[in-house]
PATITOR-320354 format. One record per residue: x, y, z of N, C-alpha, C, CB in turn. Coordinates in Angstrom, 3 decimals. Glycine has a CB too. Example, Ala and Ser with C-alpha at 12.3 -4.5 7.8 and 13.67 -1.06 7.14 Angstrom:
// PATITOR-320354
n_px, n_py, n_pz, ca_px, ca_py, ca_pz, c_px, c_py, c_pz, cb_px, cb_py, cb_pz
13.190, -5.690, 7.800, 12.300, -4.500, 7.800, 13.200, -3.300, 7.800, 11.308, -4.473, 9.046
12.850, -2.250, 7.080, 13.670, -1.060, 7.140, 12.900, 0.030, 7.870, 14.084, -0.598, 5.725
END
This chain:
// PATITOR-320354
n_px, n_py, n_pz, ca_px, ca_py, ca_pz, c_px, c_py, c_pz, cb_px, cb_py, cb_pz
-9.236, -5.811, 11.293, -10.633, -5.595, 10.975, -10.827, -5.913, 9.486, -11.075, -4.125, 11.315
-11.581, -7.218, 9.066, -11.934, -7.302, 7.679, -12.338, -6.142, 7.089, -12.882, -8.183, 7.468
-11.919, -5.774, 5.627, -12.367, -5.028, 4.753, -12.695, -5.490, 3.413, -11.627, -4.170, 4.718
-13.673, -4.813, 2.659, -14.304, -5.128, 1.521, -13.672, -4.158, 0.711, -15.796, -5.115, 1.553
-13.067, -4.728, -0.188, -12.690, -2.959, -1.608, -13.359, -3.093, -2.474, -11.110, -2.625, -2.606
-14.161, -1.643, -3.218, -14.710, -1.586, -4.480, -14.147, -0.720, -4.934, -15.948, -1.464, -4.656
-14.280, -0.729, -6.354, -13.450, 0.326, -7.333, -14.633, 0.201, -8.676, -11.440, -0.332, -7.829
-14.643, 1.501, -8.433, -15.619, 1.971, -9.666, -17.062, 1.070, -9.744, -14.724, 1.733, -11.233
-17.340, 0.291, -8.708, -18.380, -0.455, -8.609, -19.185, 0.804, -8.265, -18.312, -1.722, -7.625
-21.045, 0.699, -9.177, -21.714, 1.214, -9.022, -23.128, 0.780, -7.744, -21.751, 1.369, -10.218
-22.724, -0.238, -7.222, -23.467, -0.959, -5.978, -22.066, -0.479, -4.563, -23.703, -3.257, -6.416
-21.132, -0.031, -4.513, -20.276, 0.116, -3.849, -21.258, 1.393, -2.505, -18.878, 0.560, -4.920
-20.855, 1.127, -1.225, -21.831, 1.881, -0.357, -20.970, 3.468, -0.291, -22.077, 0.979, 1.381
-21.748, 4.279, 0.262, -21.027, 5.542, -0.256, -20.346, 6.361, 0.526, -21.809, 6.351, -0.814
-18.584, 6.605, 0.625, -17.849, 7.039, 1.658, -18.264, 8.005, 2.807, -16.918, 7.505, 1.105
-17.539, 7.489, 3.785, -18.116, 8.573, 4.950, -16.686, 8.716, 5.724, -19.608, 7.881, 6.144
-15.843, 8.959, 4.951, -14.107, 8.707, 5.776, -13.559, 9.182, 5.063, -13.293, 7.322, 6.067
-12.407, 10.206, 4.634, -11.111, 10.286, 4.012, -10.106, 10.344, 5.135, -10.991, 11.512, 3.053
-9.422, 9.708, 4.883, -7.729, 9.334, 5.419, -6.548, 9.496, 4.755, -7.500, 8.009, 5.665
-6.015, 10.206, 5.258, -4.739, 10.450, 4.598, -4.144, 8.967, 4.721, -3.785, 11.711, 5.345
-2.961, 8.591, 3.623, -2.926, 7.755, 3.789, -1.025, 7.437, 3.057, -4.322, 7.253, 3.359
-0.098, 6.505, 3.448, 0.668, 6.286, 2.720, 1.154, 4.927, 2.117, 1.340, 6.834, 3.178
1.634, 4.507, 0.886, 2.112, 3.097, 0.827, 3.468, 3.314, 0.610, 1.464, 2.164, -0.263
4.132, 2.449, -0.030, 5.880, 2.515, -0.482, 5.955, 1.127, -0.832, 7.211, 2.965, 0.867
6.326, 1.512, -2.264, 7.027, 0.748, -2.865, 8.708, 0.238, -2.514, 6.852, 1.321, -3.936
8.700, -0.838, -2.148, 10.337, -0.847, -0.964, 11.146, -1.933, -2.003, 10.074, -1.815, 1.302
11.951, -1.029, -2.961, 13.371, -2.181, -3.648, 13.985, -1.985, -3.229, 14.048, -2.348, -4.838
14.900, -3.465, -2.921, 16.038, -3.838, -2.695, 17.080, -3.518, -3.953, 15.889, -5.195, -2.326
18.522, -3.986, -3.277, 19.565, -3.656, -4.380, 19.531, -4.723, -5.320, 21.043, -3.485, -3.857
18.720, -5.904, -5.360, 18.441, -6.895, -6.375, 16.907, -6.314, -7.279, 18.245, -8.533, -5.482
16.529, -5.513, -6.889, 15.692, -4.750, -7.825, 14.158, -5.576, -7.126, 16.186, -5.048, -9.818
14.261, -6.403, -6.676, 12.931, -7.095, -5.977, 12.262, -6.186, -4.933, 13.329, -8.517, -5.170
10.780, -5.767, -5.248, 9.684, -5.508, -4.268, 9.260, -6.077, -3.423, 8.839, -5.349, -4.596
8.948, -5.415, -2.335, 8.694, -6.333, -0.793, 6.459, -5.766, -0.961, 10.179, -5.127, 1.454
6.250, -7.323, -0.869, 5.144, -7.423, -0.367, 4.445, -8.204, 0.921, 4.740, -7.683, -1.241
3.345, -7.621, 1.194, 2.730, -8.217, 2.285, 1.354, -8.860, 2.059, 2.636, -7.250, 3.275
1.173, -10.042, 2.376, -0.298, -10.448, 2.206, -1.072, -10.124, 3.468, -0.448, -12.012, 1.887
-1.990, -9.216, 3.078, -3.025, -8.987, 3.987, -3.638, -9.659, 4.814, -3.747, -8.667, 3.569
-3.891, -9.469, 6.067, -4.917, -10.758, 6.853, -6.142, -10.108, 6.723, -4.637, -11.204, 8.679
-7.175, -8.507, 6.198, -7.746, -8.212, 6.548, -8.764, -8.422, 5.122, -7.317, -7.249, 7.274
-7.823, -9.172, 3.960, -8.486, -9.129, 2.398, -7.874, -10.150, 1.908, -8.252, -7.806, 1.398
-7.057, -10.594, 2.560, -5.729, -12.203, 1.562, -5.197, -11.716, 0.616, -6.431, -13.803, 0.631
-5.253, -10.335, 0.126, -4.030, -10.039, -0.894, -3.353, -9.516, -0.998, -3.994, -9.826, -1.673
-1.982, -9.216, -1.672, -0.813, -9.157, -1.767, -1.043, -7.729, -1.779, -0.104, -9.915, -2.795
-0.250, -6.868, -1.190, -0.133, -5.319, -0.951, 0.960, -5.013, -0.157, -1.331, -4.704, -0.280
1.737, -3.671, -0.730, 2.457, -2.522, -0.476, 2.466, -2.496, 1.022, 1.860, -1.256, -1.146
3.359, -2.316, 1.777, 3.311, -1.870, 3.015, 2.832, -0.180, 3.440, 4.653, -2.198, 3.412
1.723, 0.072, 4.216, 1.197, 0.960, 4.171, 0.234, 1.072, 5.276, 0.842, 1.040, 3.083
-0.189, 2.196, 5.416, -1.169, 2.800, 6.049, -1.579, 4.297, 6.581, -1.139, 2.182, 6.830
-2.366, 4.414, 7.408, -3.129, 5.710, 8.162, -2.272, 6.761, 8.155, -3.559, 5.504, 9.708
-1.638, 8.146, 8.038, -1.239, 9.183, 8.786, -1.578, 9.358, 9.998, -1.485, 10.108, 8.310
-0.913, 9.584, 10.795, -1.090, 9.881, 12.634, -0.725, 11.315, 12.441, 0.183, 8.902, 13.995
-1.469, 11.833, 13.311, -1.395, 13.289, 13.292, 0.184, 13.661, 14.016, -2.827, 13.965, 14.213
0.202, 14.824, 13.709, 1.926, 14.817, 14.176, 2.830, 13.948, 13.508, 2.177, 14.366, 15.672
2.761, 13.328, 12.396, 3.597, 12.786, 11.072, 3.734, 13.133, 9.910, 3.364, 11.829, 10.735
4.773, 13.545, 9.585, 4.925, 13.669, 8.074, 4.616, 12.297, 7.205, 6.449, 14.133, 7.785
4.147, 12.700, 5.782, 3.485, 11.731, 5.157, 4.935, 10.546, 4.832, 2.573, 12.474, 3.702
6.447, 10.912, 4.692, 7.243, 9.986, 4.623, 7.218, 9.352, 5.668, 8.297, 10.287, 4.327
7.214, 10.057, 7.107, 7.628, 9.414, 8.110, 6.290, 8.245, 8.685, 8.120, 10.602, 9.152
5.154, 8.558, 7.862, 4.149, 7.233, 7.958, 4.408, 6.156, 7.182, 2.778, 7.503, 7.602
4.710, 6.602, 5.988, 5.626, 5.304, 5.188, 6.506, 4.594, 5.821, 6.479, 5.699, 4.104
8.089, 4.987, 6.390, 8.776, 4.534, 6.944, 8.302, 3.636, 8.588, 9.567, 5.573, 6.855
7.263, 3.918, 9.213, 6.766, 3.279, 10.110, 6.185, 2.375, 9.920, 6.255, 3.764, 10.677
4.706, 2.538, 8.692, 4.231, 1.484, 8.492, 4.727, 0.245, 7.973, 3.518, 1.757, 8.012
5.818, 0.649, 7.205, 6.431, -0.576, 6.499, 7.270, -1.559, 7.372, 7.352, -0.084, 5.379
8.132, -0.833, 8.822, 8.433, -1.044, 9.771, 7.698, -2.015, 10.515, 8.556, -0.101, 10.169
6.257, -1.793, 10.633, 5.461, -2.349, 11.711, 4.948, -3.342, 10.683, 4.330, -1.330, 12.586
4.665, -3.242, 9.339, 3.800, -4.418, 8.987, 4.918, -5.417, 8.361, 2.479, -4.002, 7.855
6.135, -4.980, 8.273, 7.103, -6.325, 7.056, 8.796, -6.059, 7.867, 7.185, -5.573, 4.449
8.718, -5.070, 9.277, 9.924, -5.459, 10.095, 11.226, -5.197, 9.304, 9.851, -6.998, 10.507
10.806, -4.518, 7.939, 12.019, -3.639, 7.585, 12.168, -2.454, 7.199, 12.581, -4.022, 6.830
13.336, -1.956, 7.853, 13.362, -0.357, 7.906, 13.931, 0.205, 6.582, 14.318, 0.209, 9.174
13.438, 1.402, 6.440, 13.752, 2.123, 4.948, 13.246, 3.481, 4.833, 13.072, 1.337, 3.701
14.463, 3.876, 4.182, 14.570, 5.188, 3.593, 13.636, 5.429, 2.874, 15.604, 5.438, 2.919
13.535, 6.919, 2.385, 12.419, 7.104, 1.060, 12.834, 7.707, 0.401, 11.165, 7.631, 1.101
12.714, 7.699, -1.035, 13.639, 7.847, -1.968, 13.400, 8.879, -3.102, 13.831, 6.632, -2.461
11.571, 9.004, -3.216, 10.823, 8.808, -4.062, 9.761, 9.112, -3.847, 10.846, 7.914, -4.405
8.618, 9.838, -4.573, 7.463, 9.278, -4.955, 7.067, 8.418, -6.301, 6.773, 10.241, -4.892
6.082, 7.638, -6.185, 5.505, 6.602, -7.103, 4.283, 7.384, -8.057, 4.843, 5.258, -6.108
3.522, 8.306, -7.168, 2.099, 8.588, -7.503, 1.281, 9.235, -6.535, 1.448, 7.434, -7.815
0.264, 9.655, -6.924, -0.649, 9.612, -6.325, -1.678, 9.238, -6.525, -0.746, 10.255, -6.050
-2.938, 8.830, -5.551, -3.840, 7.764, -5.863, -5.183, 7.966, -5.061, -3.165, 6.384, -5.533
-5.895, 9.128, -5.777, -7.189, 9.768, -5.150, -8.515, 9.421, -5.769, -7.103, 11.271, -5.214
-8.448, 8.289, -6.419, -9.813, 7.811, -6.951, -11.001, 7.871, -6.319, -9.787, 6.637, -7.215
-12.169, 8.827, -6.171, -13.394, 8.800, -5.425, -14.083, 8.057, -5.089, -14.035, 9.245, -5.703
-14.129, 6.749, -6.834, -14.644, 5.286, -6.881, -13.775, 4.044, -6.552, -15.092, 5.052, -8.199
-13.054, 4.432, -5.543, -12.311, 3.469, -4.650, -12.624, 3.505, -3.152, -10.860, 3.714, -4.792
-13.425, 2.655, -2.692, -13.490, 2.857, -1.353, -12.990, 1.489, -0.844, -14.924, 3.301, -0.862
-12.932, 1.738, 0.785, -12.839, 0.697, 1.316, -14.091, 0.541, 2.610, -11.372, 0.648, 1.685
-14.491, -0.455, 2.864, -15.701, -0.920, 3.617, -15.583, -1.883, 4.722, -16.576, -1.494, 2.737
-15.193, -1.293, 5.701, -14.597, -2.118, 7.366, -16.289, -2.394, 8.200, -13.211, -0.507, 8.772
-15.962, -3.556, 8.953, -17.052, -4.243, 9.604, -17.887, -3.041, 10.754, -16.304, -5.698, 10.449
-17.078, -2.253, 10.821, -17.633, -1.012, 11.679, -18.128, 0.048, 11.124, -16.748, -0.453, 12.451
-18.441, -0.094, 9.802, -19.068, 1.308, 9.651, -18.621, 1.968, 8.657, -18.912, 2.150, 10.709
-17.190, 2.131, 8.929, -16.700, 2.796, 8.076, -16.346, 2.648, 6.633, -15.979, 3.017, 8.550
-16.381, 3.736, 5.842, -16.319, 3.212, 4.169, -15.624, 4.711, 3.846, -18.219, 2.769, 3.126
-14.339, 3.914, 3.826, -13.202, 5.246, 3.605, -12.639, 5.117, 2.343, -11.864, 5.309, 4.684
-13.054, 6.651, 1.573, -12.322, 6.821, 0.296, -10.891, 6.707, 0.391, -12.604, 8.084, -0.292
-10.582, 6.314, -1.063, -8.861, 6.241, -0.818, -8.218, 7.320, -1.222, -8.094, 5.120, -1.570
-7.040, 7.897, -0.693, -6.803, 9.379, -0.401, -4.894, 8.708, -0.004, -8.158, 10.314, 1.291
-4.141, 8.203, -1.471, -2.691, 7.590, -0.514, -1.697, 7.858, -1.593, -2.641, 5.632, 0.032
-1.188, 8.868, -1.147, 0.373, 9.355, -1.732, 1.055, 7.631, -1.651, 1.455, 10.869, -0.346
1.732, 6.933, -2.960, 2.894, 6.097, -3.175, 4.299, 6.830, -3.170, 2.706, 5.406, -4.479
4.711, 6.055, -2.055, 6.320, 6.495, -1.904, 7.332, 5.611, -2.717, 6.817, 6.371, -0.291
8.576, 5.700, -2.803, 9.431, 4.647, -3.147, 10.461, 4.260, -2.106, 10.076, 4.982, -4.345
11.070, 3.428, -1.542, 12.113, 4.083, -0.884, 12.676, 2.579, -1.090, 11.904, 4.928, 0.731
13.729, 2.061, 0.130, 14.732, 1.379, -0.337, 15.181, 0.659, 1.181, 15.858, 2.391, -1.182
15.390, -0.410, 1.581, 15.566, -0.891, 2.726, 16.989, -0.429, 3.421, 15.399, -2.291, 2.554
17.053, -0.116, 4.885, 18.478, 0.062, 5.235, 18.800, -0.729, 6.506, 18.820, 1.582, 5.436
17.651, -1.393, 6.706, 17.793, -2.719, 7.779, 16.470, -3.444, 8.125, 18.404, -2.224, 9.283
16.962, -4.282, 9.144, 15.513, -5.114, 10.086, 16.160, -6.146, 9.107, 13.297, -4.556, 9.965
14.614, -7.366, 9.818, 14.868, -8.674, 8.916, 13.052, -8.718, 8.925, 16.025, -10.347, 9.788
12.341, -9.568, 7.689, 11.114, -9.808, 7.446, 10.693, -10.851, 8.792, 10.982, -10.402, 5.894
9.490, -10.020, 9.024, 8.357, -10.637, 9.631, 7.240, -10.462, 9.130, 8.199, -10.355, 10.764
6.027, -11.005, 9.692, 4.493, -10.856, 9.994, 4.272, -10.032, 10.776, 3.818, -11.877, 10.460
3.008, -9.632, 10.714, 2.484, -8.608, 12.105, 1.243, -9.131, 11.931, 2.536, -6.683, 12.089
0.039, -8.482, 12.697, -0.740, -8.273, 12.833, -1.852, -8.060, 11.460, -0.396, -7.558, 13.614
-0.729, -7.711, 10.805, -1.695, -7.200, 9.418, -1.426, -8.267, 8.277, -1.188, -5.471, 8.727
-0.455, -8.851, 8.185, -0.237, -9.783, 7.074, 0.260, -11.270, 7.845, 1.001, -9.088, 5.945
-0.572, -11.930, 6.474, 0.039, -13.798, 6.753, 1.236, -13.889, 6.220, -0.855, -15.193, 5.929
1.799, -13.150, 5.166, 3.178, -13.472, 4.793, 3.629, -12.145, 4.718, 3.415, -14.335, 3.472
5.118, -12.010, 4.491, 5.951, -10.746, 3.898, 6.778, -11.612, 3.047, 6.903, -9.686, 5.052
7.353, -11.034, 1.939, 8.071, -11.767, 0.458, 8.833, -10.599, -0.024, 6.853, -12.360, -0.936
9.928, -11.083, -0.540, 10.670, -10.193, -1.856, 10.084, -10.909, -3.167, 12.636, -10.318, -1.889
10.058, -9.853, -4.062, 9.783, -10.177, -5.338, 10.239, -9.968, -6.695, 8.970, -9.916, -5.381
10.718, -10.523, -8.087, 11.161, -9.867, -8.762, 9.776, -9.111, -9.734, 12.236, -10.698, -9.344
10.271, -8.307, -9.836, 8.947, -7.263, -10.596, 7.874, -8.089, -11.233, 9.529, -6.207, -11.974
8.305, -9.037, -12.632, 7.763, -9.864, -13.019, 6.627, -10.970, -12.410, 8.612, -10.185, -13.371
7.195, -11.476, -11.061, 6.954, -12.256, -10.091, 5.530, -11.830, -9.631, 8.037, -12.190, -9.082
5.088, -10.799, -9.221, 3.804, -10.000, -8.755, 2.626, -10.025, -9.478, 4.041, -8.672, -8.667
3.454, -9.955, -11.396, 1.878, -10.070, -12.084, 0.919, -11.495, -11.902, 2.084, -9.917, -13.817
0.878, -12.542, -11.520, 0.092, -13.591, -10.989, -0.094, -13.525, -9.717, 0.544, -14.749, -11.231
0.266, -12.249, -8.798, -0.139, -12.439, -7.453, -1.087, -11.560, -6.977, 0.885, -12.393, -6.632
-2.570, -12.456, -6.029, -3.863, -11.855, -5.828, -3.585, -10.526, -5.280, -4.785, -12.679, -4.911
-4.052, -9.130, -5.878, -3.661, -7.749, -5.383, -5.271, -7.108, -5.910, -1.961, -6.967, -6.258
-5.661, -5.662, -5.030, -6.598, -5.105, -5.817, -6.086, -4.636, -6.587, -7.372, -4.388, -5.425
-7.383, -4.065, -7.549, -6.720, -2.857, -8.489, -5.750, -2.231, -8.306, -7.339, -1.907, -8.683
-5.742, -1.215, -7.289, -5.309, -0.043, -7.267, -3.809, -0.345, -6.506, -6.397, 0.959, -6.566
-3.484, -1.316, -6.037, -2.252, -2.199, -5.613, -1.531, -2.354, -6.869, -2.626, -3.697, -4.953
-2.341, -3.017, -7.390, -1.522, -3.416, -8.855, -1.179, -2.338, -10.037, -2.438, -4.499, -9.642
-2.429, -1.318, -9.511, -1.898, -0.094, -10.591, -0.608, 0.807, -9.972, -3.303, 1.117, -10.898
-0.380, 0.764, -8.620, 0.678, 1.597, -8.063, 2.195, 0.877, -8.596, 0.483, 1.637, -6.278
1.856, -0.971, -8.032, 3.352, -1.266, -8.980, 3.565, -0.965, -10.653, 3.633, -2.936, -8.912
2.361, -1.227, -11.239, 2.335, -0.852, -12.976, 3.317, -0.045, -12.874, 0.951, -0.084, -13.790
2.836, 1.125, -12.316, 3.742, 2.598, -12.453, 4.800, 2.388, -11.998, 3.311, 3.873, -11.759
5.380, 1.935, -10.891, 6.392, 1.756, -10.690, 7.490, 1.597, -11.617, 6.258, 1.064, -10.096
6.793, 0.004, -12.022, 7.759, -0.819, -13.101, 7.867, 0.077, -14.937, 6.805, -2.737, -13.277
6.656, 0.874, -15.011, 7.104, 1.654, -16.405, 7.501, 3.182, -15.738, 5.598, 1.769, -17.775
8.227, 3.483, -14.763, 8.987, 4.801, -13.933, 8.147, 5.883, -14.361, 10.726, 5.181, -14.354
6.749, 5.751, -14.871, 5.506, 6.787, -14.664, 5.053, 7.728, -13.060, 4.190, 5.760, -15.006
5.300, 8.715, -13.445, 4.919, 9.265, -11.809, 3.454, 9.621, -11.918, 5.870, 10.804, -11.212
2.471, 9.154, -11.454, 1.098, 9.903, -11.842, 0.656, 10.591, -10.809, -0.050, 9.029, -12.264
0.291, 12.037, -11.056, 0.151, 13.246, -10.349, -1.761, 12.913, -9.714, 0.521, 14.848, -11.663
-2.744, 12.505, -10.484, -3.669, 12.331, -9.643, -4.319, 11.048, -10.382, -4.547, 13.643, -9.391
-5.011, 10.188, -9.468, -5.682, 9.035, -9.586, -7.185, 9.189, -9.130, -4.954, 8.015, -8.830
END
């Protein structure tokens, strides 16, 4: 389902959704981040998504990253957290869900990269490698932190 993101835009339409939500930051033992390009926005993002009820917030990390980039991983870590009010997202149905998404860290312990449903590509990356690649804000502020080992308690 296409989505629209605004951040801190004052024309942005006004949430009617919070979702729990998780991403993860996933290094390898070469220190490279695994990203996914979105099919639902074309840009480069964290493997992530929804809480299902009856899940712990790691064990949505470890699935989603599973289902959208086909490799499995531990969690290691948190990155952050990332509760900005003036971040929404805006799906063709209606919905315009604030962002509400604990960053995990964790670390691969198998699978091999695919596509799914949600992304045109999956990639390793070296840290460096990411700053020229199309991401929103708040994508790009979760690796920032990453890469300067900042934990930020609220966003």
């Amino acid at each position: 389902m296409p989505r629209r993101d605004y951040e801190d835009d004052p024309n942005a339409p006004r949430p009617n959704s919070l979702v729990p939500a998780a991403s993860v930051v996933v290094v390898d033992d070469a220190g490279r981040v695994l990203l996914q390009r979105r099919t639902d926005n074309g840009m480069w993002a964290l493997p992530g998504g929804v809480m299902e009820l009856g899940e712990s917030l790691g064990d949505c990390g470890i699935r989603e990253t599973c289902e959208e980039t086909g490799i499995r991983v531990e969690i290691t870590g948190v990155v952050g957290t990332y509760t900005n009010p003036g971040h929404v997202f805006a799906y063709d149905d209606g919905e315009v869900r604030q962002e509400f998404s604990i960053c995990l860290l964790g670390r691969p312990v198998g699978g091999e990269l695919r596509v799914s449903d949600e992304s045109h590509e999956v990639a390793w990356f070296k840290p460096a490698e990411t700053d020229d690649l199309p991401m929103v804000a708040s994508i790009r502020k979760r690796i920032t932190d990453w890469r300067s080992g900042m934990i930020p308690v609220v966003r």
